[in-house]
C-alpha positions, 0 to 999 in steps of 0.5 A: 820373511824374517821372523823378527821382521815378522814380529815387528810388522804384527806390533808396528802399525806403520811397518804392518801397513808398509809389509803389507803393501808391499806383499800384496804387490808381489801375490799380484802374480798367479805365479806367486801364489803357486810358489806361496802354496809350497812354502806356506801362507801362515806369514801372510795370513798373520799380516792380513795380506791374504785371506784363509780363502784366497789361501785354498783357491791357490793351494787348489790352483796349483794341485790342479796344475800338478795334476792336470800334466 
């Protein structure tokens, strides 16, 4: 995501709710939050999409995936 972007959505009530709903919408995927846990969840965790917990249990997911093989 865009840092400037980024910025805007934390000053920006209506583009904070907007980015919201449209990342919580993508995370309804497991995959996404496996591809998530290799790129970082710092951005989501700034817009309050996703929870420092829900942040573990996908890192988890996907160690235990990588693992598992």
């Amino acid at each position: 995501m865009n840092a400037a972007y980024v910025l805007e959505a934390l000053h920006d009530e209506e583009v904070l709710a907007r980015t919201r709903d449209a990342m919580a919408q993508g995370r309804a995927q497991t995959e996404t939050d496996l591809l998530l846990a290799l790129t970082g969840f710092a951005t989501l965790i700034e817009l309050r999409v996703i929870d420092p917990q829900d942040v573990l249990k996908a890192v988890d997911q996907h160690l235990d995936r990588l693992f598992d093989q």
